[in-house]
C-alpha positions, 0 to 999 in steps of 0.5 A: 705221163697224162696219156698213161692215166688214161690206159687201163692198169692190167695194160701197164707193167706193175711199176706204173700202178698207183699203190695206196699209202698205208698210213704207217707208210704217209710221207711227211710234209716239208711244210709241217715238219717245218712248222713243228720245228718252229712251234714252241714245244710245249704247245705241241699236242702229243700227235705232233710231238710223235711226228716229230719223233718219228722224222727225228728216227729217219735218221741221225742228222734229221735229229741233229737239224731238228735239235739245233733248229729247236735250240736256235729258235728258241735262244732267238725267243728267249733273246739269250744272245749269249748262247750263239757262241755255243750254239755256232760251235755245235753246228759246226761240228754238226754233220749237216753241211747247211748248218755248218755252213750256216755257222760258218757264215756268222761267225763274230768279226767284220763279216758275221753278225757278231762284228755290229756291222750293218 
């Protein structure tokens, strides 16, 4: 691939050129949608918000992550142990495998967190 950076792009089929994003275009980043996740909501400004809105459009179970990653953090915050068993139910029945794998895992009993096993 270094040696085709070097080659004139009228010499190279139109799959190799390099295309300029339109801003409506712009991937986002893993990293930030990540971090605004994290971010307590009413912190976000109104841009960041709409990012978030716009990776919540892609698709439904980016929106079902997003949802239950925001409530999971902030029952953690909050420290409302209470609401883990509600919150393991909805994961589960999530369409997003990590999440109900996640779930899964910690379930109250000898294994999952709830059991005050260490």
């Amino acid at each position: 691939m270094a040696l085709l950076r070097q080659v004139p792009d009228d010499l190279l089929p139109p799959a190799f050129f390099r295309q300029e994003k339109q801003a409506s275009e712009e991937a986002f980043s893993v990293r930030r949608i990540i971090w605004l996740v994290l971010s307590r909501p009413e912190k976000l400004t109104d841009e960041q918000s709409q990012e978030l809105a716009q990776v919540c459009a892609l698709s439904a179970p980016v929106a079902t992550a997003f949802t239950l990653s925001q409530d999971f953090v902030k029952m953690l915050r909050d420290k409302q142990v209470q609401g883990l068993p509600s919150w393991l139910q909805r994961a589960q029945a999530s369409t997003v495998r990590e999440l109900r794998q996640f779930a899964q895992g910690r379930k109250p009993g000898p294994r999952g967190c709830g059991s005050g096993a260490q």
